[in-house]
N, C-alpha and C positions, 0 to 999 in steps of 0.2 A: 504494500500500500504506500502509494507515495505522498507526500506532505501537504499537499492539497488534499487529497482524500479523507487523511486523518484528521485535518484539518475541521473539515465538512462536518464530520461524524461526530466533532468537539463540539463545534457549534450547535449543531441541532440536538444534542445532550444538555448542554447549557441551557437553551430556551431561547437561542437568540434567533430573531425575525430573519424571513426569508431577504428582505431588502438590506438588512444590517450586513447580516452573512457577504450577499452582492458586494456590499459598500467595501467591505476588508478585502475579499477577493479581488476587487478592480485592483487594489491598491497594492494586492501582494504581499498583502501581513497574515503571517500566519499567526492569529494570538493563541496563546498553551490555552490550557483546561481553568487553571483559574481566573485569568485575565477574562476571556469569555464569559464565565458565571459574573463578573465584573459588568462587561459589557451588556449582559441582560438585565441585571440588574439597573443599569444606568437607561434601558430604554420602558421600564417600570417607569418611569417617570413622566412618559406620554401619554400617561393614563389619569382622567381626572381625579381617582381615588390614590393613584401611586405617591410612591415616596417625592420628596422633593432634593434629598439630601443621600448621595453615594458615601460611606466608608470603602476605604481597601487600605486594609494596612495590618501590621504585625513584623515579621522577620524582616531585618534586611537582603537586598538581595533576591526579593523576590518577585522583580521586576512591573513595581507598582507605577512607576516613572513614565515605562514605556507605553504600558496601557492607558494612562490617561493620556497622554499626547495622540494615539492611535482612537480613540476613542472620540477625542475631539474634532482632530483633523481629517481623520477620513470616515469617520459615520457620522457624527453630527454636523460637521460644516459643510460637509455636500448635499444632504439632504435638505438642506435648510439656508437658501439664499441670503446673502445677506447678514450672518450671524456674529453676534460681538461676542467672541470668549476673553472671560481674564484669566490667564495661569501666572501665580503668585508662589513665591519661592522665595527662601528666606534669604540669599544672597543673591545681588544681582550680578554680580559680574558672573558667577558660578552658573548661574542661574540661566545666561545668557550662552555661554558655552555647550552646558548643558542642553539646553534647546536648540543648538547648529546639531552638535551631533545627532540627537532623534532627528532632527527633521531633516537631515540627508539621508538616516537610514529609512526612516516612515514615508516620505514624499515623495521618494524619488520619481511616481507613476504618477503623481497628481499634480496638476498646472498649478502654480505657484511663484511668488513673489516675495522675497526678505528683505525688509529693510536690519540689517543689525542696527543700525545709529538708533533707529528709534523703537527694534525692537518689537517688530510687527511683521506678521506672515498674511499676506491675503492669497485668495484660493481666488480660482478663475470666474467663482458664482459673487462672487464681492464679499465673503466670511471673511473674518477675520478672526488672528488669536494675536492678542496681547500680552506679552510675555512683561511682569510686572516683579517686584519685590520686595520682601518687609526686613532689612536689614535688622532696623529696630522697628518694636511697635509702633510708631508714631509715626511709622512711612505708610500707613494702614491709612490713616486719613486722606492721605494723596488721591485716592480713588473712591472717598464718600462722598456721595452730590450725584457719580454718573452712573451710569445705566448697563448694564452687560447682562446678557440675554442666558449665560452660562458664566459661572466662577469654578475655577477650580484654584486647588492651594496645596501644593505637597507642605513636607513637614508640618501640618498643621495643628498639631500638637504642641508648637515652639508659641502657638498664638496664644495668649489667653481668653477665656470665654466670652469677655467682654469687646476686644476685638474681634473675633471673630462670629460674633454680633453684629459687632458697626458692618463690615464687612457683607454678612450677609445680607443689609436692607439694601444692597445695591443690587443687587441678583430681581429685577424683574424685567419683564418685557410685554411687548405689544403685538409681536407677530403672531399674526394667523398660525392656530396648530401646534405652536411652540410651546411647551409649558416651562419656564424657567428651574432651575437645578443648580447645586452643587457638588461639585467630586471634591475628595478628599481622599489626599495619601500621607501617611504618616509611620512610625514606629513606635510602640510605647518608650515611655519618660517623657521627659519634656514639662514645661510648665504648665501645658493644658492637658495631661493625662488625665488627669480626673475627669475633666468636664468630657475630653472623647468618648474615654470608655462610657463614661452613662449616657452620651447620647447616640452613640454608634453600638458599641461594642455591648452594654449590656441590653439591651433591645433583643440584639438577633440572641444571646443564648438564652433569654425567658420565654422566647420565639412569640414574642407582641412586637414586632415591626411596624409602624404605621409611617411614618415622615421619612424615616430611612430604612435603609438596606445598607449591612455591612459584609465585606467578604474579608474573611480572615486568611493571613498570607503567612507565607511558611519558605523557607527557603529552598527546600526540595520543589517547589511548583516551575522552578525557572532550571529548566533544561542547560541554560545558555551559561549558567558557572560555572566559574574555572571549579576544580578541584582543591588546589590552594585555600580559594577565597571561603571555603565551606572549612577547612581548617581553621582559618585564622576564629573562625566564628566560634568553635568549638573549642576553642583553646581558652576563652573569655572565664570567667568566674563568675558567681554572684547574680546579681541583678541583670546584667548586661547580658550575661549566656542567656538566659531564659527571658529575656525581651528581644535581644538579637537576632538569638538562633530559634529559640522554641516559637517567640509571637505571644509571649506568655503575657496577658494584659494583668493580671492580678498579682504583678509585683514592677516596683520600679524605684529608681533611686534612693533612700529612704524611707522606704516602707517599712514600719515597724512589723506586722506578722507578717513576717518571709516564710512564715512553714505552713502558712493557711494553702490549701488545693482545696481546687473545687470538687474534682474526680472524687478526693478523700471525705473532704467533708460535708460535702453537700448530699441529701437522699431524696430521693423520688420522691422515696415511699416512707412509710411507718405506723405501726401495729399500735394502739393507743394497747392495748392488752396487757403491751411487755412493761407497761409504766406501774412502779411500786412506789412513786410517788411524784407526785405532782405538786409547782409551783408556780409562783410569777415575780413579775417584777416591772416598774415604772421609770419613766422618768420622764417628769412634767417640763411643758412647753405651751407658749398658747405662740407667740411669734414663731417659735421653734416648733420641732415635732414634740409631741406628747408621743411618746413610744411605748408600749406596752407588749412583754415577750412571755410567753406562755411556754414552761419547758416543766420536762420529767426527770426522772434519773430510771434508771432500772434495775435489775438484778447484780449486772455486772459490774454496776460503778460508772456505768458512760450517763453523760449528761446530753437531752438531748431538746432544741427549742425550737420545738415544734409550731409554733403560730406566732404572727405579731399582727398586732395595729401600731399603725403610727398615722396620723393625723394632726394638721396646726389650725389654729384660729378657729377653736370649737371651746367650746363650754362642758367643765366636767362634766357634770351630767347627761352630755351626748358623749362624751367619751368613755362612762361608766357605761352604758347602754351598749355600746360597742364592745366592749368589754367581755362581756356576760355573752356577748351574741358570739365572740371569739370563743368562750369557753364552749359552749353550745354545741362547737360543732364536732368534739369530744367525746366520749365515753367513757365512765368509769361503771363495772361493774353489770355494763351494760344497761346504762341509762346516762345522761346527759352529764359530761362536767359543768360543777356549780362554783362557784366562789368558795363556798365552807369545804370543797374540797377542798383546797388546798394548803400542803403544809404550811406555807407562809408567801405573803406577798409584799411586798418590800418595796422602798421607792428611794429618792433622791432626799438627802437634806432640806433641800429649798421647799420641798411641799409642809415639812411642820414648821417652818418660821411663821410667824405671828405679821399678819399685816396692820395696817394703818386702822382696818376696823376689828383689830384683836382675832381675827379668826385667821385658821390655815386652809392651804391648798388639801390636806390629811380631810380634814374636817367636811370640807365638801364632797367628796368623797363616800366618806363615811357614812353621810346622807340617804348613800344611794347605793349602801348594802356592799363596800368594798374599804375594808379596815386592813390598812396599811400601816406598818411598821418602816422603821430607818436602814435602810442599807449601809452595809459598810462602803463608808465612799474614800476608802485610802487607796490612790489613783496608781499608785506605784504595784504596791502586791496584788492591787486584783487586776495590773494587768498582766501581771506574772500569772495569777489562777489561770486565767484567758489562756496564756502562750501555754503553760502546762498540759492544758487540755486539748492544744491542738495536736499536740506530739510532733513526731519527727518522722516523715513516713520515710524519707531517705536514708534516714539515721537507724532504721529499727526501732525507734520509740511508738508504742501504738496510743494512736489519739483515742483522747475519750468525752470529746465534747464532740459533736454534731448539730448541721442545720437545716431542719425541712426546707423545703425548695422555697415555699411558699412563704419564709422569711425574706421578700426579694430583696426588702432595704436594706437591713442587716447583712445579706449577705453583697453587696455592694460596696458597703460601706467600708467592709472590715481591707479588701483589698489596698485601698487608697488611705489608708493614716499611716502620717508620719512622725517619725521622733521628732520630740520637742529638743531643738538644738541648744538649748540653755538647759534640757534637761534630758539626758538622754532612755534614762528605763523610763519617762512619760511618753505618753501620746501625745502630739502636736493637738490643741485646742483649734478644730474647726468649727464655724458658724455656718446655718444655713444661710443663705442670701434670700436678698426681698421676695424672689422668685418661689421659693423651698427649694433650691437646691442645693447640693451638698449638708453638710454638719455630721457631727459625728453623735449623735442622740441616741441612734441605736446602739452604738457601741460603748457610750455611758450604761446606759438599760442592760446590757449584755452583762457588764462588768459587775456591775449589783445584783444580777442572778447566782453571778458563777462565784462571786467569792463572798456571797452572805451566807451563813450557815445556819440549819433549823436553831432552836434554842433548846437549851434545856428546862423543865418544868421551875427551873429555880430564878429559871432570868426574870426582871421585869420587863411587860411589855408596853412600848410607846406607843400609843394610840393615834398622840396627836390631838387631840381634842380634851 
């Protein structure tokens, strides 16, 4: 079978349209298997309901570059007369280099025009791509106020969420049948890891896609490396191996749990059965989330938190109601978990301080049939309990904490915290933002499950009220 054939057979396994396919074929690009699932993905987007926003990113090397240059120039701009794309890149002169080479090997079959001075390729229908880029943040402005019918932006993980915001309000257009888009190629780290992975990367593994489509890149997808260059990768340590080489998004420069895996600790499933006791735990927010995690322990000693709410800008008592309806869906004994199940329910400091009208956050609460006690909130050991429980799956240590699936904030969240650089056995203090994104709430709630301990009949208990 020769490389056109194979080719063929790529494509139409991917999903990609009979005219898309045409479009690479006039052009004589043969894109691999992943680049194509890329490509279908990116014409998801001519769909009223489709995504409006492309990921492809993970390993280096795995020829994320090429695909969106090929992607631009020979199916979207021939299709589409007239088309203004921006490709933005975080160095220009590199940036600029970069783009001669692809587009002598990409173009050679399609009529075409380079200006290098100004950094602009026009195709013979009047498309255009503008090769643009953000040395520093602040070069990100230079292109707010205009209009481009298509944005894309490698490394874009180097932007922060906020520019690549501004950014994105420039992304619309007016042509007939065109629906405007962005691509994005990137690697994990970078200053907008966080914001990527949640808005690309954890979408497609809870498989609730709706605005985007991400395709995860792997360094074995690209045919075209040298053998060396697949060493040098593997030779890396740390963080950098397992973002480099693996594509690995739940760990990156500074991440405090490095031994958290998904594969490890995350379960599908779970037997409420095997639970020989049951607990919870809070942590109050009204700007913030209110987080509430519902977990067991079993026979064996593993601990496992099986449910969460988290919700902001609600009033206790929509959040106790939620609550209850979380416990709900439960079984002890074969009838419903209730509140009085459970051996203790534990919350943050800040719900028994006394406010301005003498009452607490406990206290409201308490109203509505959920008596809360203080967690231990010493930030240091209980994130020690945390990392204990994750174990060492490489090391031979077996973990013994676990997370239902359906934890999806918590289990997000844990990925992306970082040491506090003024203190290093802490977690870095995140905040959500005005939007609810980001913070680390669930993983405060976590930490007060995992290292408060039932009590003895001799303790006293703080009510709160």
């Amino acid at each position: 079978m020769n490389e056109r054939d194979i080719f063929l057979n790529a494509a139409i396994a991917s999903g990609c349209p009979e005219d898309q396919t045409r479009n690479f074929v006039a052009a004589k690009l043969w894109l691999q298997e992943r680049q194509l699932a890329a490509s279908a993905a990116a014409r998801l987007c001519d769909r009223p309901d489709g995504p409006t926003a492309i990921g492809y990113g993970g390993a280096r090397g795995g020829g994320k570059s090429h695909w969106m240059l090929a992607q631009i120039g020979a199916d979207d701009c021939q299709r589409v007369p007239g088309l203004k794309a921006l490709l933005l890149r975080r160095v220009g002169k590199a940036n600029l280099e970069h783009f001669e080479d692809l587009r002598q090997r990409l173009f050679s079959r399609l009529p075409h025009e380079f200006s290098a001075f100004r950094g602009i390729l026009t195709f013979a229908n009047g498309s255009r791509i503008i090769a643009g880029h953000f040395l520093n943040e602040r070069d990100i402005d230079t292109y707010l106020g205009l209009e481009y019918d298509l944005i894309a932006v490698e490394e874009s993980s180097q932007l922060t969420w906020r520019k690549f915001q501004d950014i994105s309000t420039c992304c619309r257009s007016s042509k007939p049948g065109w629906r405007p888009r962005i691509y994005t190629t990137t690697n994990p780290g970078g200053v907008g890891h966080s914001w990527y992975r949640q808005k690309f990367v954890a979408p497609m593994l809870a498989r609730r896609e709706t605005e985007t489509r991400f395709i995860p890149a792997r360094v074995g997808d690209n045919a075209f490396n040298n053998p060396e260059y697949r060493r040098i990768l593997e030779g890396l340590t740390g963080w950098q191996k397992r973002a480099w080489l693996d594509g690995d998004w739940d760990i990156a420069a500074g991440q405090y749990f490095t031994l958290f895996r998904r594969d490890v600790h995350v379960l599908e499933n779970f037997d409420d059965s095997r639970a020989v006791e049951w607990f919870a735990a809070l942590d109050y927010g009204h700007v913030h989330y209110t987080v509430c995690l519902l977990c067991c322990r079993d026979g064996d000693g593993n601990t496992f938190i099986v449910d969460e709410h988290a919700e902001r800008l609600w009033l206790p008592q929509r959040h106790a109601a939620a609550i209850k309806a979380m416990l709900g869906r439960h079984t002890i004994g074969g009838r419903k978990l209730e509140i009085t199940d459970l051996k203790r329910f534990v919350a943050g400091a800040d719900v028994f301080s006394r406010q301005s009208d003498g009452t607490t956050i406990a206290a409201q609460y308490a109203k509505h049939g959920i008596s809360l006690r203080c967690a231990n909130i010493d930030r240091v050991n209980g994130w020690a309990e945390v990392m204990q429980g994750l174990g060492d799956a490489e090391g031979g240590v077996r973990p013994t904490l676990f997370f239902h699936a359906r934890c999806a904030r918590l289990i997000e969240t844990l990925p992306v915290l970082q040491h506090d650089p003024s203190r290093p056995e802490d977690v870095l203090k995140v905040d959500t933002d005005e939007e609810g994104v980001g913070g680390d709430d669930c993983a405060d709630c976590l930490r007060y499950a995992v290292a408060t301990k039932s009590r003895t009949v001799t303790q006293r208990k703080l009510r709160g009220f």
